[in-house]
N, CA, C and O of each residue as an XYZ file, in Angstrom:
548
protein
N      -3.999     -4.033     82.857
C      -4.441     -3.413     81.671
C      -3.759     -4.031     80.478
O      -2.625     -4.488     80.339
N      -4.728     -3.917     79.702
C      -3.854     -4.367     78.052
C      -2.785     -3.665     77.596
O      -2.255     -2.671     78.094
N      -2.552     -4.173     76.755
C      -1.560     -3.300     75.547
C      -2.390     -2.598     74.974
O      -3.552     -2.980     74.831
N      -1.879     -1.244     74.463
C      -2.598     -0.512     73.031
C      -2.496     -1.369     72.176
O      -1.580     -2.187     72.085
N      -3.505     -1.247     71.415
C      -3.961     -2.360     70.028
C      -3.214     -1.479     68.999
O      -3.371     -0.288     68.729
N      -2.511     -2.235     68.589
C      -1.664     -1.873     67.475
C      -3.109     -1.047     65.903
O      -4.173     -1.551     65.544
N      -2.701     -0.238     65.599
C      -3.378      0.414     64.432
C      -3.703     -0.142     63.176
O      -2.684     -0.427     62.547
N      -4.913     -0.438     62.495
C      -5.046     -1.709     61.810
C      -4.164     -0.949     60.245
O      -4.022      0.164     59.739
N      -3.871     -1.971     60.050
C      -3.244     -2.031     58.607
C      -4.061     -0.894     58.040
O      -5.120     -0.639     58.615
N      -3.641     -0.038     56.784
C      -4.462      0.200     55.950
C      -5.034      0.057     54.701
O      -4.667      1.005     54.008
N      -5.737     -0.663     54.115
C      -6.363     -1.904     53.020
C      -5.496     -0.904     51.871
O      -5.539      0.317     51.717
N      -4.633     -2.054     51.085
C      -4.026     -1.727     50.148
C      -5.015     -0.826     49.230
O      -6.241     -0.934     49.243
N      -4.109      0.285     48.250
C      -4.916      0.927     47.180
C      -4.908      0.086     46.124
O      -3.911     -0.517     45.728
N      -6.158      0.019     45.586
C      -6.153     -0.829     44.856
C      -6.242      0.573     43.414
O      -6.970      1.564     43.481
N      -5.362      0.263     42.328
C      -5.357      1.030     41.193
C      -6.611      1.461     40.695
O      -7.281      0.517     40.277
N      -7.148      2.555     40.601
C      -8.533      2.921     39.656
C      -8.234      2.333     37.910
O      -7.343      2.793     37.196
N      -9.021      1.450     37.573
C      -8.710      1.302     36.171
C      -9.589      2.420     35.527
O     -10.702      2.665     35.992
N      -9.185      2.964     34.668
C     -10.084      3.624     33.744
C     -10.597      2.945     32.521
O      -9.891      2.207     31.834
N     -11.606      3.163     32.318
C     -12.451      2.715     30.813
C     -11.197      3.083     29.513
O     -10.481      4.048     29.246
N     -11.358      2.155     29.124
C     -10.561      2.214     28.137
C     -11.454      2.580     26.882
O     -12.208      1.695     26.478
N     -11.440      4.313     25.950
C     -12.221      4.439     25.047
C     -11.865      3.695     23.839
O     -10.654      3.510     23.713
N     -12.869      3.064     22.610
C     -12.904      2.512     22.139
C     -12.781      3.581     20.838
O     -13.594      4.380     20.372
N     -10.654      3.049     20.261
C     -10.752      3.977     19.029
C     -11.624      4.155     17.753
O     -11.874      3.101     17.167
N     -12.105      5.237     17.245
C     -12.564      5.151     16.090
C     -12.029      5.056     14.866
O     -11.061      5.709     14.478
N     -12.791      4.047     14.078
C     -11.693      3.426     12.994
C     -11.240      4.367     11.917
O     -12.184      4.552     11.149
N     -10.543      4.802     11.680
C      -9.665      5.713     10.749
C     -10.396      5.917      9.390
O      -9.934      5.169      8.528
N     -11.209      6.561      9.041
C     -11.474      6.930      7.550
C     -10.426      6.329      6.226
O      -9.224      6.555      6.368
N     -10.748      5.787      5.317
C      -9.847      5.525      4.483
C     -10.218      6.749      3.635
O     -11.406      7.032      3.480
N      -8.805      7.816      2.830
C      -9.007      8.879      2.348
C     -10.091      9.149      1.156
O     -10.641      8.050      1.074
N     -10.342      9.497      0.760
C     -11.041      9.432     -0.836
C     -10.400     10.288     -1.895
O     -10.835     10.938     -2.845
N      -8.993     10.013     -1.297
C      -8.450      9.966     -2.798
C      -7.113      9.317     -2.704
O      -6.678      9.037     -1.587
N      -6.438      9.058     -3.751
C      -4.917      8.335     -3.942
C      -3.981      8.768     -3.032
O      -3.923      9.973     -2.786
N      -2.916      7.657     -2.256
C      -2.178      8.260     -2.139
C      -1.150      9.532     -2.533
O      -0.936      9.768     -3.722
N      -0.653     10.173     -1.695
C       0.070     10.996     -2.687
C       1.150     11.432     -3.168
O       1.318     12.559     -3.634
N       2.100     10.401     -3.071
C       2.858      9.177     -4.547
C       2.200      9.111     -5.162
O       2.539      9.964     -5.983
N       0.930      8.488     -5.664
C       0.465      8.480     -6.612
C      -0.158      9.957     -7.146
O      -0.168     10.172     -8.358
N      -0.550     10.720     -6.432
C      -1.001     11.526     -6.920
C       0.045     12.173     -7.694
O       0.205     12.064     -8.910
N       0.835     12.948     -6.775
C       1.974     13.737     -7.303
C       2.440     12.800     -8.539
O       2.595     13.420     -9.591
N       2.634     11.717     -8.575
C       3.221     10.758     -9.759
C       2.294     11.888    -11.483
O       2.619     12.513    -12.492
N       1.057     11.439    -10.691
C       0.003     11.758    -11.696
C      -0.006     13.056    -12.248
O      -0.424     13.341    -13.370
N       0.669     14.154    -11.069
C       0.395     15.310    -11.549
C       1.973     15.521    -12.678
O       1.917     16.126    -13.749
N       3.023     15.001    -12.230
C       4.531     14.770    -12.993
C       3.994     14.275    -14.161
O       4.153     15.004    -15.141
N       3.399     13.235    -14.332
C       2.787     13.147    -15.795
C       2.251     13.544    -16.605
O       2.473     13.387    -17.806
N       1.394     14.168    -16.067
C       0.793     15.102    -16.846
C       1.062     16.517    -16.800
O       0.047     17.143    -17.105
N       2.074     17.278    -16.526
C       2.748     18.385    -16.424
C       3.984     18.101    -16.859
O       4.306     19.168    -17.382
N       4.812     17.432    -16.979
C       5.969     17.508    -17.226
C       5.961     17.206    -19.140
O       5.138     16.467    -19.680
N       7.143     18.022    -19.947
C       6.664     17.964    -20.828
C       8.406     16.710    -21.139
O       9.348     16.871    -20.363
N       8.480     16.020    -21.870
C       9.474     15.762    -22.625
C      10.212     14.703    -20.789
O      11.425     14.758    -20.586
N       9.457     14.046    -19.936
C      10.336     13.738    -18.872
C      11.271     14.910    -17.706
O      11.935     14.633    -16.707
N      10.966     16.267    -18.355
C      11.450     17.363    -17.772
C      10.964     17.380    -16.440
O       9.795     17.026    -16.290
N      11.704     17.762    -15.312
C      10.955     18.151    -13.682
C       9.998     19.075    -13.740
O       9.871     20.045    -14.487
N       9.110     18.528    -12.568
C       8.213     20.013    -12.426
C       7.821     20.236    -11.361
O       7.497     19.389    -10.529
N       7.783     21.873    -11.187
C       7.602     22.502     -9.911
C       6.973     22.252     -8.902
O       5.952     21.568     -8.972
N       7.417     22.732     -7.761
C       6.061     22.126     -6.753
C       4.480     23.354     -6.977
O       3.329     23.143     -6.595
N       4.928     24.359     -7.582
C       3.792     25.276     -7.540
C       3.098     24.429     -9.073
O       1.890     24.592     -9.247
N       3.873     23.562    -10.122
C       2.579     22.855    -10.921
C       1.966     22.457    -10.825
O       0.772     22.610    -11.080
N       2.887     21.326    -10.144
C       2.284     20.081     -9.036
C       0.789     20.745     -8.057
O      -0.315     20.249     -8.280
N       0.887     21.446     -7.408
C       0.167     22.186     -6.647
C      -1.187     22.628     -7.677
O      -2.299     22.119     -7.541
N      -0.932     23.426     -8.475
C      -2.133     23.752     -9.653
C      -2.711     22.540     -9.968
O      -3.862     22.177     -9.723
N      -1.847     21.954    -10.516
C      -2.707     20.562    -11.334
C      -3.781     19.505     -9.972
O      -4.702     18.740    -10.258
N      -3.384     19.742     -8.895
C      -3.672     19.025     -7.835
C      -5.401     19.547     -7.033
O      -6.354     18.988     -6.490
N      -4.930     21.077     -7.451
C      -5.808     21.958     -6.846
C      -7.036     21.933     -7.866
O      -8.187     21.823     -7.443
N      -6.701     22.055     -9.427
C      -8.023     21.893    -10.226
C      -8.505     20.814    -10.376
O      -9.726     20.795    -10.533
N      -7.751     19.492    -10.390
C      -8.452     17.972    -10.383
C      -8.951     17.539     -8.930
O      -9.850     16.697     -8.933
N      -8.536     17.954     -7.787
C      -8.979     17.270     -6.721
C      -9.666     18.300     -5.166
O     -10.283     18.094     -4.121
N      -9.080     19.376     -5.887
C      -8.887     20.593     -4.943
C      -9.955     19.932     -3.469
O      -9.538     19.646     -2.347
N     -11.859     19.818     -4.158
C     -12.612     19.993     -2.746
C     -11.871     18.246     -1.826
O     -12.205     17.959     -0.676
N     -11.431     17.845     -2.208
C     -11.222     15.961     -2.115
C     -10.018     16.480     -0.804
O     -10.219     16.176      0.372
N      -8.897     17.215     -1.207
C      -7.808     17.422     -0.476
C      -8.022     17.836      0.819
O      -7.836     17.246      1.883
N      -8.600     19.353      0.479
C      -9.009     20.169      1.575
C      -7.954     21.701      1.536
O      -7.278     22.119      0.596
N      -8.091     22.152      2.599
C      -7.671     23.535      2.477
C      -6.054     23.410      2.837
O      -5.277     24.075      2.151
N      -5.638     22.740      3.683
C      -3.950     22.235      4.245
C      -3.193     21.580      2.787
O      -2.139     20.955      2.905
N      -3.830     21.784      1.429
C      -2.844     20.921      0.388
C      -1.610     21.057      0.530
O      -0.779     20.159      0.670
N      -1.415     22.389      0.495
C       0.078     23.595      0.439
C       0.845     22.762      1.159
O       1.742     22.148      0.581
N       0.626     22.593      2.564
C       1.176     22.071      3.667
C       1.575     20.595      3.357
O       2.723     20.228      3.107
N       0.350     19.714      3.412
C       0.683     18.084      3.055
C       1.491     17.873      2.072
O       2.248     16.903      2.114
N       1.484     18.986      0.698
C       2.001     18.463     -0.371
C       3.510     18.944     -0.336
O       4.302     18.314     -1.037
N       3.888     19.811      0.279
C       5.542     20.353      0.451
C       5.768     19.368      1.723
O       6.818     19.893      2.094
N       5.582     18.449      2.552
C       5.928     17.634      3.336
C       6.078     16.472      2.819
O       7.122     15.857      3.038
N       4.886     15.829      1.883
C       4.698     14.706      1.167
C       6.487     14.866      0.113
O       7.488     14.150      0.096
N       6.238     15.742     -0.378
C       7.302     16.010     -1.120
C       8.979     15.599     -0.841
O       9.962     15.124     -1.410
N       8.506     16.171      0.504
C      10.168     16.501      1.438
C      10.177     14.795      1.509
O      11.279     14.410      1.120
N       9.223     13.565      1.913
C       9.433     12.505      2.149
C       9.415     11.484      1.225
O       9.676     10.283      1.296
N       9.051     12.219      0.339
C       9.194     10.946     -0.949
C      10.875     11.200     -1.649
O      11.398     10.271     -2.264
N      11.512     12.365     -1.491
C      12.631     12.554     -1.704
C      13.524     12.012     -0.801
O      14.387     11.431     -1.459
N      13.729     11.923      0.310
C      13.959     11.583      1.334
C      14.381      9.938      1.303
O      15.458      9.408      1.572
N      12.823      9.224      0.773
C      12.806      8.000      0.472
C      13.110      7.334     -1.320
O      12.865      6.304     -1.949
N      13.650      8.409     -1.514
C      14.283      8.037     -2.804
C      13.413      7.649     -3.611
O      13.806      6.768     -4.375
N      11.997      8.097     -3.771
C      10.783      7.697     -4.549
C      10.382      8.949     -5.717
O       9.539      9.013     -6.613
N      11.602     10.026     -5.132
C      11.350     11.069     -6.142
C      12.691     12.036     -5.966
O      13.247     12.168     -4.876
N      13.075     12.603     -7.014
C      14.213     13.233     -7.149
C      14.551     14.710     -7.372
O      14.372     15.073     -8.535
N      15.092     15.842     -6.344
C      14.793     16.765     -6.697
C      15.683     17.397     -7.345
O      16.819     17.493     -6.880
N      15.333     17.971     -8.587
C      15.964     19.408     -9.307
C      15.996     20.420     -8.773
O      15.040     20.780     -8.086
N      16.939     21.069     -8.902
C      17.142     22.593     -8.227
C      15.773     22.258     -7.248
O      15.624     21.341     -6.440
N      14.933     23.240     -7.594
C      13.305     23.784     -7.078
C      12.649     22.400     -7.822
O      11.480     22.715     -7.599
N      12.567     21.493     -8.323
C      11.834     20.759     -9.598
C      11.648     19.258     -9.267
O      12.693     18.607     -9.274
N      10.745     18.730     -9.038
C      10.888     17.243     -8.914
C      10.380     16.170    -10.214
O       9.333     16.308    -10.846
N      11.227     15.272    -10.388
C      10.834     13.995    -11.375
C      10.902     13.042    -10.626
O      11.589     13.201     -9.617
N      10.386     12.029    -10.786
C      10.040     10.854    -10.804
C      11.435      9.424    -10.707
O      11.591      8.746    -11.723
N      12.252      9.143     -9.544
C      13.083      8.520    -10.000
C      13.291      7.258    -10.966
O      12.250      6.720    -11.343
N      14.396      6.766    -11.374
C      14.713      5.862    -12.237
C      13.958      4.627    -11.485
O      13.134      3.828    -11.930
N      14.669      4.786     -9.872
C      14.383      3.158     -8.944
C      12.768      3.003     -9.501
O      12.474      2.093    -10.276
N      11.837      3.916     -9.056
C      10.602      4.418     -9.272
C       9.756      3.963    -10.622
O       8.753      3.251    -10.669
N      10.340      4.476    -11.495
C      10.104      3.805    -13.106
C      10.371      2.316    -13.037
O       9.488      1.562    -13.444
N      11.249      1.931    -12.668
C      11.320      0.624    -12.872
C      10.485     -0.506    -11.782
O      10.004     -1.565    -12.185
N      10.433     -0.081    -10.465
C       9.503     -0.536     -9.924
C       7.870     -0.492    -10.235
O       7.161     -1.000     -9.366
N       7.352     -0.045    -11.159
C       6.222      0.955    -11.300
C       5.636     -0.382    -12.131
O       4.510     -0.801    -11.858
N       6.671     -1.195    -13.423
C       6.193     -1.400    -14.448
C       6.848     -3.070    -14.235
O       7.828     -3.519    -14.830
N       5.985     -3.805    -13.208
C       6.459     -5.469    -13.058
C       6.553     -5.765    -14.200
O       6.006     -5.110    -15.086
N       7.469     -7.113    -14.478
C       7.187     -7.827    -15.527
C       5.567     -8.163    -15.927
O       4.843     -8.330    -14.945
N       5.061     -8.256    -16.965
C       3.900     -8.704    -17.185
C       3.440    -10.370    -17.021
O       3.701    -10.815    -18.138
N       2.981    -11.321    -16.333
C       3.501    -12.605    -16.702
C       1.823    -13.047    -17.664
O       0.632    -12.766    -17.528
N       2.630    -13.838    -18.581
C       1.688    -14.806    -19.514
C       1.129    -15.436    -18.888
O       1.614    -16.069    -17.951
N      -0.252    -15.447    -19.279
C      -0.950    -16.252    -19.212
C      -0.858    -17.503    -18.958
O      -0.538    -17.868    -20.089
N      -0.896    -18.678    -18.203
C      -0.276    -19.990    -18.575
C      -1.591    -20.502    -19.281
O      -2.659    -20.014    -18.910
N      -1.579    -21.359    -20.178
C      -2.656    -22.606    -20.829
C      -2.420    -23.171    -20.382
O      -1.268    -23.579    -20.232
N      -3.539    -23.591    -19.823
C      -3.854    -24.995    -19.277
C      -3.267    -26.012    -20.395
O      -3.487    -26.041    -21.606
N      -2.282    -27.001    -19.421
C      -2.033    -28.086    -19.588
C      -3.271    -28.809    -20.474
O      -4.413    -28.580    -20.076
N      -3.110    -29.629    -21.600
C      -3.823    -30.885    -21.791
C      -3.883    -32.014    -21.015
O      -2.850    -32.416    -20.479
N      -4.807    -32.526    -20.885
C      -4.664    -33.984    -20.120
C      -4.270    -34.732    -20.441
O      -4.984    -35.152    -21.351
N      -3.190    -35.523    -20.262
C      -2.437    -36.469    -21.636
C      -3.280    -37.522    -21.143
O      -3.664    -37.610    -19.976
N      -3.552    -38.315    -22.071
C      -4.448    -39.782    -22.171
C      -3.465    -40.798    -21.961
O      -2.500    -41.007    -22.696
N      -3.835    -41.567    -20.665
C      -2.658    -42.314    -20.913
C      -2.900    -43.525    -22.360
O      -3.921    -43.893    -22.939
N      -1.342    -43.892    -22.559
C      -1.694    -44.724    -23.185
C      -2.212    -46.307    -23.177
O      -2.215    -47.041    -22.189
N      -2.603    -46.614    -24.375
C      -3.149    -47.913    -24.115
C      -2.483    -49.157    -24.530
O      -1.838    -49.258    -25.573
N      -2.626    -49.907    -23.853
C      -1.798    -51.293    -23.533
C      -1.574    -52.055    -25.232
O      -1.965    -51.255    -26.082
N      -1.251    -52.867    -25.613
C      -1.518    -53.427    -27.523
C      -2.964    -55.001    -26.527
O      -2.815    -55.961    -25.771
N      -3.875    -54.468    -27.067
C      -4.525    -55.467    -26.646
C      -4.173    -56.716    -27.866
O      -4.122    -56.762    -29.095
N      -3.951    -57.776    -26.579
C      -4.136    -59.575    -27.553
C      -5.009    -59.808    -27.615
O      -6.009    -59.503    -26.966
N      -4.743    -60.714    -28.825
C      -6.555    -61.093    -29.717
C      -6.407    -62.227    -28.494
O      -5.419    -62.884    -28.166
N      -7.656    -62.209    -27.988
C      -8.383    -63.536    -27.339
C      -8.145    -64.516    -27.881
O      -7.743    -64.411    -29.040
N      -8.249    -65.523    -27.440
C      -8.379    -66.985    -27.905
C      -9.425    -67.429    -27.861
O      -9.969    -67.497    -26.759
N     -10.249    -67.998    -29.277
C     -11.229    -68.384    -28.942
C     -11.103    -69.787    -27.764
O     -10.128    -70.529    -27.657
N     -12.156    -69.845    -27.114
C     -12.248    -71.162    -25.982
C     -12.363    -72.322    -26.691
O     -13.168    -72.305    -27.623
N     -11.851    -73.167    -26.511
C     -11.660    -74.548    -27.662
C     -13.288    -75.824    -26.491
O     -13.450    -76.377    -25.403
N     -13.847    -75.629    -27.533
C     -14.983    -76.589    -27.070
C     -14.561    -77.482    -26.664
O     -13.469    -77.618    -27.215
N     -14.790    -78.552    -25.741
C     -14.366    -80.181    -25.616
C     -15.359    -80.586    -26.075
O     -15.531    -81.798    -26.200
């Protein structure tokens, strides 16, 4: 009699790949960042460079952009807040935020001039010699 036949291997698992879903591309917002915004609302609320509140900030935000934001402003804009301070892009008073110095000065590049175009300089020209007349033979 034979041997028992040894038990066949069992065929490696091969990994299930899954479909990889294809992300959808991110909406760009329809409206300013908001650094800029908040910038915008400090400007135009603040009187004399004075800080201003986050509940101004908030008003001024809510009547110029209110349907644009959405209903979470409250939320984004006391977080936005917490991180622009954070990142030294805004400075807080007591309760009150302005606009830092770093901020102002980054805000406003040098302007650069215009350059004019160069003229084409012509070169100059050689002293032409009078010819000789050709002497007949």
């Amino acid at each position: 009699m034979s041997a028992p036949a040894a038990p066949a291997a069992p065929a490696p698992a091969s990994p299930v790949k899954k479909a990889k879903k294809a992300k959808a591309a991110k909406k760009a917002p329809a409206h300013p960042s908001y650094l800029d915004l908040i910038k915008e609302a400090i400007k135009a609320t603040s009187k004399g460079g004075r800080p201003v509140s986050r509940q101004s900030i908030l008003k001024y935000l809510e009547t110029k952009y209110g349907k644009v934001l959405g209903s979470r402003l409250r939320v984004t804009l006391r977080l936005a807040l917490r991180r622009l301070v954070a990142s030294q892009k805004l400075v807080q008073v007591k309760g009150s935020y302005k606009i830092s110095a770093q901020e102002k000065k980054a805000k406003k590049p040098k302007a650069k001039k215009a350059k004019k175009p160069k003229k084409a300089k012509k070169p100059k020209k050689a002293a032409k010699k009078p010819k000789k007349a050709a002497k007949k033979p």
